[in-house]
C-alpha positions as CSV (number, residue, x, y, z in Angstrom):
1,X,233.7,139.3,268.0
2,X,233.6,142.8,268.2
3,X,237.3,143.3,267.0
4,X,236.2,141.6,263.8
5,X,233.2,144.4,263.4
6,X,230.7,141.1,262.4
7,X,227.4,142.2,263.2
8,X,225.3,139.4,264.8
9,X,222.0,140.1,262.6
10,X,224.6,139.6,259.3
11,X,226.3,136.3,261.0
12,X,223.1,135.3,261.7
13,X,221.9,135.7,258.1
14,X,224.7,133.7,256.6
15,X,224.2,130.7,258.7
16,X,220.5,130.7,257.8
17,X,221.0,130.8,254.8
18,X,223.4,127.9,254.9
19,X,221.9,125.3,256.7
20,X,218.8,126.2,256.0
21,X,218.9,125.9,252.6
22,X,221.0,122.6,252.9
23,X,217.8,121.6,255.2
24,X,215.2,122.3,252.4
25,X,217.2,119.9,249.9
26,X,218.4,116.8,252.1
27,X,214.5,116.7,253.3
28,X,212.6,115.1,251.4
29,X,209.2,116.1,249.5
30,X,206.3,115.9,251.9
31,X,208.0,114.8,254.6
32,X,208.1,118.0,257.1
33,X,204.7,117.4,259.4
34,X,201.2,118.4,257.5
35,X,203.5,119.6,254.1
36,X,200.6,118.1,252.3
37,X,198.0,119.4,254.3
38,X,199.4,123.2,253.9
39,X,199.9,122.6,249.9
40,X,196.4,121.0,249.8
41,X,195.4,124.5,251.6
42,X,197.3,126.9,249.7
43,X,196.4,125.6,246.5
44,X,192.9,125.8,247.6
45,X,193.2,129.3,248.3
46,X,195.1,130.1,245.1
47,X,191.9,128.3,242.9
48,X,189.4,130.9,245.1
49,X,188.2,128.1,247.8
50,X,187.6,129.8,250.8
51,X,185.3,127.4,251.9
52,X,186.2,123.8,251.9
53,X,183.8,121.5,251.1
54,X,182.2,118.4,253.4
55,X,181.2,115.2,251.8
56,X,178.7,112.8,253.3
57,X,179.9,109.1,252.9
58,X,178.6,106.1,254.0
59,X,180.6,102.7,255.2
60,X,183.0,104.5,256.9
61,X,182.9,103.8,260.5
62,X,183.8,100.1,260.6
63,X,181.8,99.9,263.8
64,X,178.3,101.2,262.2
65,X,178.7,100.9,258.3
66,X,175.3,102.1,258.0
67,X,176.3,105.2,259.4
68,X,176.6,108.3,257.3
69,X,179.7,110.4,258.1
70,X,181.0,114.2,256.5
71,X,184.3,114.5,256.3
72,X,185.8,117.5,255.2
73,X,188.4,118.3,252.2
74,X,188.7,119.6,248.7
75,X,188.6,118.5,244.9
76,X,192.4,119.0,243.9
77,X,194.3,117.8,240.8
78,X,195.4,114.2,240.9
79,X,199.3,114.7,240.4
80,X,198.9,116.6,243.7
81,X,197.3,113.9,245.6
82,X,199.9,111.1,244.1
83,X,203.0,112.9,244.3
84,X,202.2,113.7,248.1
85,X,201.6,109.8,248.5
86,X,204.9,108.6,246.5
87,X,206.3,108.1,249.9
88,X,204.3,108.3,252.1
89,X,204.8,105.0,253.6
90,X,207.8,106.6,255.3
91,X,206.1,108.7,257.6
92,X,206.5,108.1,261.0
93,X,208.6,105.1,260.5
94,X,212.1,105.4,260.6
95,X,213.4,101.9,259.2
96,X,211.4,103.0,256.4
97,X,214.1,105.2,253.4
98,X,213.7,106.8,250.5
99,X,216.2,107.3,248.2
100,X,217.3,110.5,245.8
101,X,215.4,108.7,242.8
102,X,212.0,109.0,244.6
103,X,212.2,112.4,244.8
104,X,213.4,113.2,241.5
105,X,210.3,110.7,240.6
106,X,207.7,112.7,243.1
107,X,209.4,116.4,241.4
108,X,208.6,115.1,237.9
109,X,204.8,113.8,239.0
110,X,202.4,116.4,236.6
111,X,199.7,118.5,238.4
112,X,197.1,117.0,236.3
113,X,194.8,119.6,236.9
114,X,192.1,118.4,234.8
115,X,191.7,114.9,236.4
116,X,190.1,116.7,240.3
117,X,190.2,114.0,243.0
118,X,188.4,114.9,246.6
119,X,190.9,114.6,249.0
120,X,189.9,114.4,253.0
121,X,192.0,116.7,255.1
122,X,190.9,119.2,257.9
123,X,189.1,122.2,257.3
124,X,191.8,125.0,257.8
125,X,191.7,127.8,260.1
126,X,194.1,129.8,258.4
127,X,193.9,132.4,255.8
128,X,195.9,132.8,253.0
129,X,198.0,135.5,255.3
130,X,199.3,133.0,257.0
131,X,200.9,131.7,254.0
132,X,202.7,134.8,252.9
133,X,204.1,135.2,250.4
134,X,204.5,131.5,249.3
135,X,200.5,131.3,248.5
136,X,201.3,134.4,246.2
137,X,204.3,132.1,244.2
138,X,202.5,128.8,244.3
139,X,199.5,130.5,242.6
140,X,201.8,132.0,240.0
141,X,203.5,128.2,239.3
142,X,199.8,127.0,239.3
143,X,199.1,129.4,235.8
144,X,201.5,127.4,234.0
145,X,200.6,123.7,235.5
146,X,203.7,123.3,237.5
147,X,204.4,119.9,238.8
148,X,203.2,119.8,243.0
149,X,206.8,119.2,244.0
150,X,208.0,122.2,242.3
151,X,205.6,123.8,244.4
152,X,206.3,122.7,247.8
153,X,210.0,123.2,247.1
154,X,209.5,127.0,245.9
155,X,207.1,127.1,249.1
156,X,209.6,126.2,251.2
157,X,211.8,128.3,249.5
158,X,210.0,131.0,250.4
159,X,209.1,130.3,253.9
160,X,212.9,130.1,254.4
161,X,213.5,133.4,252.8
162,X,210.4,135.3,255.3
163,X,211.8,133.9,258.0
164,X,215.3,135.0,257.6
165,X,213.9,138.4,256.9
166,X,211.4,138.9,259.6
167,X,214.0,137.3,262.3
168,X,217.6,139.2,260.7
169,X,215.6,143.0,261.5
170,X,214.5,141.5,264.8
171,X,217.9,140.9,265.8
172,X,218.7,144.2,264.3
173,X,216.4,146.5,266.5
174,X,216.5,144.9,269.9
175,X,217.9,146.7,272.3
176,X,218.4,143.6,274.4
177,X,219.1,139.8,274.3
178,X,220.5,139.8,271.1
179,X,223.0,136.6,271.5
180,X,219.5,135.1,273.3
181,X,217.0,135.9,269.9
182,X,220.7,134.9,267.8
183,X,220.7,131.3,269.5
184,X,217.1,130.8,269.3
185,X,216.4,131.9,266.1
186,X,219.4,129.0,264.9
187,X,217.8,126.6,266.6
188,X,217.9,122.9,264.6
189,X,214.1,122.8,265.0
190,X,213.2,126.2,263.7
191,X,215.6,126.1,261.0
192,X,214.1,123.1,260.0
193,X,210.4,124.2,260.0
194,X,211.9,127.4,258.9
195,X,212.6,125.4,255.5
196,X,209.6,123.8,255.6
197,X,205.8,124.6,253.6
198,X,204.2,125.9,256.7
199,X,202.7,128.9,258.5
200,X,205.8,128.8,261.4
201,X,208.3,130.6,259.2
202,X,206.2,133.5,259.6
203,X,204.6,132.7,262.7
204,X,208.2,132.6,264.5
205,X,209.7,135.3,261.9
206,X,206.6,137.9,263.2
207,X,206.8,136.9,266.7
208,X,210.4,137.3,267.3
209,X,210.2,140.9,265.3
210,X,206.8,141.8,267.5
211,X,208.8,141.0,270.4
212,X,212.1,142.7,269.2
213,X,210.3,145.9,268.2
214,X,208.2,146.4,271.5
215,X,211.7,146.1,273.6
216,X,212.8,148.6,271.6
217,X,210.3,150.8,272.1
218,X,210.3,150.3,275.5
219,X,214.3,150.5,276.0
220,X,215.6,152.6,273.4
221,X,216.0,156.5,274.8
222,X,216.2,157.4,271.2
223,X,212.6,156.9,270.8
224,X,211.4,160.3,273.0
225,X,208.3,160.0,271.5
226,X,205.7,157.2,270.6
227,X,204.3,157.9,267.0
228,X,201.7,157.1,264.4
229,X,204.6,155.3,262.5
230,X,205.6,152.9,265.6
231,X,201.8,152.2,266.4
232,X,201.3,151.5,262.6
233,X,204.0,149.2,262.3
234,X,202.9,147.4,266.0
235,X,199.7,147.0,265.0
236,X,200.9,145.6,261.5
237,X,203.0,142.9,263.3
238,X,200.3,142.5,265.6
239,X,197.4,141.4,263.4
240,X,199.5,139.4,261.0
241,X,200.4,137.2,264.5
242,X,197.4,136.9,265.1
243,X,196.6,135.6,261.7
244,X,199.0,133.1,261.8
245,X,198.4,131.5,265.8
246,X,196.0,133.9,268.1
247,X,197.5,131.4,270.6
248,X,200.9,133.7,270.7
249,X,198.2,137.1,271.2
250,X,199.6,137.9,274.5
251,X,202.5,139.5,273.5
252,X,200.8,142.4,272.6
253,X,200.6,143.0,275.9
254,X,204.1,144.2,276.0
255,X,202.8,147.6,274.6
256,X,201.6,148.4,278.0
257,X,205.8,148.5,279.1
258,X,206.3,150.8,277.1
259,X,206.7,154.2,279.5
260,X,204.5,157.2,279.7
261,X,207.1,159.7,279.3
262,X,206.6,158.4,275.5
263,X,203.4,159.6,275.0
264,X,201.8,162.7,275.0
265,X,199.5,161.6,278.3
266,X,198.7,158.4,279.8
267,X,194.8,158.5,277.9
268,X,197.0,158.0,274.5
269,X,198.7,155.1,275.9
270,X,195.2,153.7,277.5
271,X,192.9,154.1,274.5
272,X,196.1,153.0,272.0
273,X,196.5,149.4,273.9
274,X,192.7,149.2,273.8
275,X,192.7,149.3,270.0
276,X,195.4,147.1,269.8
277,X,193.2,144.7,272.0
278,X,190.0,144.7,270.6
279,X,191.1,144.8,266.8
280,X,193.2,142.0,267.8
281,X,190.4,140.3,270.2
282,X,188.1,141.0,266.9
283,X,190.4,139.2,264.5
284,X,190.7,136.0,266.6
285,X,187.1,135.8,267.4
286,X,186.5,136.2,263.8
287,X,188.7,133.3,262.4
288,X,187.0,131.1,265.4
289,X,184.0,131.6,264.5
290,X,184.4,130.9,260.5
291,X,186.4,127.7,261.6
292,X,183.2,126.7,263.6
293,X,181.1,127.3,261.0
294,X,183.0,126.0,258.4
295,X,183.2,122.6,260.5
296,X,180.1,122.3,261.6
297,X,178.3,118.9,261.6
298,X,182.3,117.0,260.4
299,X,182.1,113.9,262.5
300,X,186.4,114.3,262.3
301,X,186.5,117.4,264.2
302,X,185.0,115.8,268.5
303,X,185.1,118.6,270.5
304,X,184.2,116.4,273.5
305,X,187.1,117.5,275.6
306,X,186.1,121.0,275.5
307,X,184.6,121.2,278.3
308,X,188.1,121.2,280.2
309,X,188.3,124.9,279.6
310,X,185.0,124.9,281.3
311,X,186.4,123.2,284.1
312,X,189.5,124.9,285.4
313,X,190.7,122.3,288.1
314,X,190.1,119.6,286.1
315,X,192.2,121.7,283.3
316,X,195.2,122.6,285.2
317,X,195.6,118.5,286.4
318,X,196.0,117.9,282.6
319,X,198.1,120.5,282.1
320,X,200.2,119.6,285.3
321,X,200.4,115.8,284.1
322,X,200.9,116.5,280.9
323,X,204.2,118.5,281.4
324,X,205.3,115.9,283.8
325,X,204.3,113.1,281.3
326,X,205.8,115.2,278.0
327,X,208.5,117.3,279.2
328,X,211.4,115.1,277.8
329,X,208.9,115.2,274.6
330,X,209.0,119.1,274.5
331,X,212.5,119.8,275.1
332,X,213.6,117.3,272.1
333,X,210.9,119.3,270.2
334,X,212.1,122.3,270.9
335,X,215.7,121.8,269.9
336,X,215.6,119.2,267.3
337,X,212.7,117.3,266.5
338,X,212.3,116.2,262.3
339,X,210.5,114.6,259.7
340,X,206.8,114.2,261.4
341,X,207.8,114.1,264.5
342,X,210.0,110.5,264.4
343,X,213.6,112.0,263.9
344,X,214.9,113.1,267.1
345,X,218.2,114.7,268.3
346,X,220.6,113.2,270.5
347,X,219.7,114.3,273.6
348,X,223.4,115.1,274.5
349,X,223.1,118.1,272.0
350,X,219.3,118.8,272.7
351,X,221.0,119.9,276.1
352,X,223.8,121.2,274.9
353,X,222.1,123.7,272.9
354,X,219.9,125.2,275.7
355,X,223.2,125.3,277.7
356,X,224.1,127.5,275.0
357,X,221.1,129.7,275.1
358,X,221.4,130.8,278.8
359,X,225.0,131.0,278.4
360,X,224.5,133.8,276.0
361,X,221.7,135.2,278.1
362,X,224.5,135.4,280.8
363,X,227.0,137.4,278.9
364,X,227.2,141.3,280.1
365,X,227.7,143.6,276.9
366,X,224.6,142.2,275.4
367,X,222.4,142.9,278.5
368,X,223.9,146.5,279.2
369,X,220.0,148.1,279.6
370,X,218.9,146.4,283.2
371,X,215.5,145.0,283.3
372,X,213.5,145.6,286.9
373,X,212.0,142.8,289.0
374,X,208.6,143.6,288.0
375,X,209.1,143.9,284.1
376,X,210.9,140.4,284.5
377,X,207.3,139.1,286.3
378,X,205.4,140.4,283.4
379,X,207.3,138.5,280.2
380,X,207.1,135.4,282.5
381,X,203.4,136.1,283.1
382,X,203.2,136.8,279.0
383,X,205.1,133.5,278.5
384,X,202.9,131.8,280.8
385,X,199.2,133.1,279.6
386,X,200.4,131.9,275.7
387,X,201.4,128.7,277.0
388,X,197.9,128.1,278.9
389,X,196.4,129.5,275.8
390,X,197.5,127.1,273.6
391,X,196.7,124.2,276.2
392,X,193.4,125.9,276.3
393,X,192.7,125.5,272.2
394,X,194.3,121.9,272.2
395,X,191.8,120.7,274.8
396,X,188.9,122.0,272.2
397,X,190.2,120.8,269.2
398,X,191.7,117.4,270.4
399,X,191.0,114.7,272.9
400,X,192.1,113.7,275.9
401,X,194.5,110.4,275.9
402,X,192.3,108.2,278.2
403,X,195.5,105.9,279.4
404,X,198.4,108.4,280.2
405,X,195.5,111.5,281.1
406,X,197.3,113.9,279.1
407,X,196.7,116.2,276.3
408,X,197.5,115.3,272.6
409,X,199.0,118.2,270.3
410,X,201.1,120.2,272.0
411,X,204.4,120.0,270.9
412,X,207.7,121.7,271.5
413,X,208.6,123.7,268.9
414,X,205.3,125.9,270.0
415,X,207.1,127.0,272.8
416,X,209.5,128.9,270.4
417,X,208.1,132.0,269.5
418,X,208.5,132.7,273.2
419,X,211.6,131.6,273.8
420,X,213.7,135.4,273.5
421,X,211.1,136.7,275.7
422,X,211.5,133.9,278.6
423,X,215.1,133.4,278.3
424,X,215.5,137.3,278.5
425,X,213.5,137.4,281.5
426,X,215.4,134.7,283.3
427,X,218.8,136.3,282.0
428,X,221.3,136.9,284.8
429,X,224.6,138.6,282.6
430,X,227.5,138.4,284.7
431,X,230.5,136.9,282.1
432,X,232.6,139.9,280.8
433,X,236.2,138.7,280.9
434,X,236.4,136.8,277.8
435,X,233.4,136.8,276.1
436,X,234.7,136.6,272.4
437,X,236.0,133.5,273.5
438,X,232.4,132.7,274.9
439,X,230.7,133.9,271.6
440,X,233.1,131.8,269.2
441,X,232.4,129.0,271.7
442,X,228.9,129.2,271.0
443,X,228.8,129.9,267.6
444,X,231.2,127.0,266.9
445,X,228.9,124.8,269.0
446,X,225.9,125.7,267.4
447,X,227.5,125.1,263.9
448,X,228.3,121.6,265.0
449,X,224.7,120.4,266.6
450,X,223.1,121.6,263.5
451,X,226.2,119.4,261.4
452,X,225.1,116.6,263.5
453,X,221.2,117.6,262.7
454,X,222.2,117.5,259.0
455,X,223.8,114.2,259.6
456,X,220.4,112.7,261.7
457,X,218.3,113.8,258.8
458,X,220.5,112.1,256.1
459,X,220.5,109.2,258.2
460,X,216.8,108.6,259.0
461,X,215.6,109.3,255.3
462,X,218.4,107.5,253.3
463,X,220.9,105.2,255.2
């Protein structure tokens, strides 16, 4: 690879660029999981709605129509409401297709902004950062009555383009596990949520960069000193994370490997990391609270199973049964895992593909800076507190499945924002002789699963 002078961050950028812009146009409109909710919430943001409203309705419940029940949602233009319906009787079942006339049919739908409809979808607890910078665009195509589809395609447009921005400097900086960040960040499953109207383009884009510029502040000797610059830019990363899922917070805590010798004392480092925490600490609390507000008194939103946090051995049993339970479920979501959740990978090249990742966390030129026992321990323990974390918020905002005893939510593709840091920390690089071959091997490999991705798409929406 190296005789070639291809830089990975530019490889990496090409093959983005190619599959996942042949992603955003063989899926179809609406159907990447919650695409409708997160164009019903972005164009809520772009008409000023901060607050979503609730609606008290009566005859709901089938059980007690007498009953009065508040839902929560928004009054949006009708062409958005239909064109997001158009086919929605695909979702979720897969001998259901669609054909290329439906979408031109759902792309040509008006917005028919002066016909409002109140459409019932849960109250967000995102801000418009977390939709960066597609909120921005869609607002702009709102001015001039765009049709919905237009939208979501120019959304995911944009989602694709952040991604492959935030993730290409990422690979750029590190210091360390660059083939590891190269093969996650190509995964089938990011790639295609990556080209998808959602908040895990960014979510993934600023986690892998967070990640990517701590380890190099922590590794690269070039960096003698810590300054106002590198905290600005930590912090920036930082709170825009924590914007988008507080759940992925603990990798902040890599700040705290960062050594003295790079400060001026260790009080700088110490009261820095503090700020970093409590600004951060401040932001989440904040959004929690305005989402409990905001959903106060919505019969939708049961926060019966809460009290699991509150209960830490009943906690861990779900947590332990649920990974026993979901674990083929996690890795297929991890790898490759489309349309809302119904399109799975072969699991030959699910498998295949993390082979692939610890291969290239095994080869030696890439892993030339030696990480110590104990700095291994601490991105497991990072790994390990996010993980618990988001097992943690699923418990409050969903219930427990009374027949398997697991928790509902959770699904792969959260795991992949840690991904670089857990593979790196499990990385053992001993292949040096031939590891061009190794590298073209992998890259070939990875061309080919996300062909046969391509293929499993095509498949389950039109053949």
């Amino acid at each position: 690879m190296e005789k070639y002078k291809i830089k990975i961050e530019n490889l990496f950028l090409i093959l983005c660029l190619l599959w996942g812009f042949l992603f955003i146009v063989i899926n179809p409109p609406f159907q990447a999981s919650d695409e409708d909710s997160h164009l019903y919430k972005i164009y809520g943001f772009t008409q000023g709605s901060w607050t979503f409203k609730k609606l008290s309705l009566n005859g709901i419940d089938s059980q007690n129509p007498t009953k009065k029940i508040t839902i929560s949602g928004q009054y949006l233009p009708a062409g958005l409401v239909k064109s997001s319906r158009l086919n929605k009787r695909i979702i979720t079942h897969p001998e259901q297709k669609t054909s290329i006339k439906e979408s031109f049919d759902i792309i040509s739908t008006p917005l028919f902004k002066e016909y409002p409809v109140f459409i019932s979808y849960s109250v967000p607890s995102y801000t418009p950062v977390a939709y960066v910078p597609a909120v921005f665009i869609i607002w702009l195509l709102s001015l001039i009555n765009s049709p919905p589809a237009i939208m979501l395609y120019v959304g995911r447009l944009c989602c694709l383009l952040t991604y492959i921005l935030l993730t290409f400097f990422a690979i750029k900086i590190t210091p360390k596990g660059k083939w590891i960040l190269f093969s996650v960040a190509l995964l089938p499953m990011m790639i295609y949520r990556a080209g998808a109207l959602s908040i895990d383009a960014l979510t993934c884009g600023c986690a892998f960069l967070l990640t990517a510029y701590a380890l190099n502040l922590i590794y690269n000797d070039d960096i003698a000193q810590i300054s106002k610059k590198h905290n600005l830019i930590f912090m920036l990363l930082s709170t825009i994370l924590v914007f988008c899922k507080f759940t992925y917070l603990p990798l902040i805590l890599l700040y705290f490997l960062i050594p003295d010798k790079k400060f001026k004392n260790k009080k700088q480092k110490i009261y820095t990391s503090l700020v970093f925490l409590f600004t951060t600490f401040a932001i989440t609390f904040l959004q929690v609270l305005i989402t409990a507000i905001t959903s106060a008194g919505l019969s939708a939103n049961s926060m019966a199973s809460g009290y699991l946090v509150l209960h830490p051995i009943s906690f861990f049993k779900i947590i332990l049964n649920t990974l026993y339970t979901n674990a083929n479920e996690y890795i297929t979501g991890f790898v490759g895992l489309f349309g809302w959740s119904d399109t799975y990978l072969p699991k030959i090249f699910v498998f295949c593909y993390i082979f692939l990742i610890c291969m290239f966390s095994c080869i030696k030129s890439d892993n030339k800076i030696s990480i110590n026992k104990n700095e291994r321990i601490f991105f497991l323990t990072i790994c390990l507190v996010s993980f618990i974390a988001m097992y943690a918020v699923f418990s409050i905002i969903f219930q427990v499945d009374t027949k398997t005893g697991t928790l509902i939510g959770l699904q792969g593709r959260y795991l992949i924002p840690l991904a670089p840091l857990f593979f790196l920390a499990l990385s053992n690089p001993f292949i040096e002789k031939h590891e061009t071959l190794y590298k073209f091997t992998g890259i070939f490999l990875i061309n080919l699963i996300l062909a046969i991705s391509t293929f499993t798409i095509i498949t389950r929406f039109y053949i």
